[in-house]
C-alpha positions in Angstrom: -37.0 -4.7 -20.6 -35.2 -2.2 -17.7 -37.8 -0.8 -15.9 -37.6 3.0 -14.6 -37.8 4.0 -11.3 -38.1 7.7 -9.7 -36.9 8.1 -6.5 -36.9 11.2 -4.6 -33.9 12.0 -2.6 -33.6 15.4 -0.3 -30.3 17.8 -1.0 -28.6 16.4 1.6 -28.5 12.7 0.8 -27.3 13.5 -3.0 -24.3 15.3 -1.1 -23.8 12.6 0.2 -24.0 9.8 -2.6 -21.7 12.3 -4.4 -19.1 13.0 -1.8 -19.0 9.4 -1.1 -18.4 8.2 -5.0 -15.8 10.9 -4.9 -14.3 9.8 -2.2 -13.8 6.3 -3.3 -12.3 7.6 -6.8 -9.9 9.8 -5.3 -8.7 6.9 -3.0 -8.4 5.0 -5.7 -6.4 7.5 -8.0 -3.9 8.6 -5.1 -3.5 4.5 -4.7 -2.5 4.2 -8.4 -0.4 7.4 -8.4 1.2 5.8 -5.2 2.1 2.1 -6.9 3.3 4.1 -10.1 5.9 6.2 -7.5 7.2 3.3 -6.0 7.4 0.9 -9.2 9.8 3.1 -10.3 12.0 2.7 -7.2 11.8 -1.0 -7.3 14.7 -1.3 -5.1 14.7 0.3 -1.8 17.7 0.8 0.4 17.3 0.2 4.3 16.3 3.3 5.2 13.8 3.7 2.8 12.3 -0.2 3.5 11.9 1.0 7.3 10.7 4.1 6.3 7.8 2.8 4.3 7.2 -0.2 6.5 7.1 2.0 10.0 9.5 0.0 12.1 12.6 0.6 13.9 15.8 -1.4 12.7 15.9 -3.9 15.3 12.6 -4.5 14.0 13.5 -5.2 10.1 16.8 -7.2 11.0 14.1 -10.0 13.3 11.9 -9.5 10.1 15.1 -10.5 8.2 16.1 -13.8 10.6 12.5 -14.8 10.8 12.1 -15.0 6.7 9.6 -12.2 6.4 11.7 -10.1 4.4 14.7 -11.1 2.0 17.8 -8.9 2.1 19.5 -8.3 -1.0 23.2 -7.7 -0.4 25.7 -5.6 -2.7 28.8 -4.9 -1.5 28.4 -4.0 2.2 25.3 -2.2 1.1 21.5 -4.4 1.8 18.7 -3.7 -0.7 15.0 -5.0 -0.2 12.7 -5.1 -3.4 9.6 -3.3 -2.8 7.4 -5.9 -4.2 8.7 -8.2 -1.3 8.6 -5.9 1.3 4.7 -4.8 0.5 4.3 -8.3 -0.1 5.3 -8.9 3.3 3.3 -6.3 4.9 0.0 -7.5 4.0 1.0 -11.2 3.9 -1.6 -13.0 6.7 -0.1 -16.3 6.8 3.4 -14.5 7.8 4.8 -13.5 11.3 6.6 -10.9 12.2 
């Protein structure tokens, strides 16, 4: 059997508790709302992969030569998938 406990907490630190749990849930909401944005743009141009990654061009093309991200060429047009090239952002065991 759950036993019951009472605690007594001042104003202040159920503020807190509650500004904390909301602080977590809207994190996680604006998170989702984020991956559902970019899911539906699966495929990103150049501008828009070093855009989203924060790095200059000379940047993405050593990124590029060194195997971190994988170009995906159309015409004379280069694509990235944005599954790669998040994949590639958090990747630890990758250099860039």
């Amino acid at each position: 059997m759950s036993e019951l406990r009472i605690v007594t907490l001042s104003i202040s630190e159920i503020k807190a508790i509650i500004l904390e749990s909301q602080k977590v849930l809207l994190e996680q909401v604006a998170k989702q709302i984020c991956d559902a944005q970019n899911q539906e743009k699966e495929i990103l141009t150049r501008k828009a992969a070093v855009e989203l990654l924060d790095i200059s061009y000379p940047c993405m093309y050593d990124w590029i030569e060194n195997g971190c991200l994988k170009p995906y060429k159309m015409g004379n047009r280069t694509y990235f998938k944005y599954s790669e090239v998040m994949e590639a952002l958090f990747s630890s065991n990758r250099t860039a």
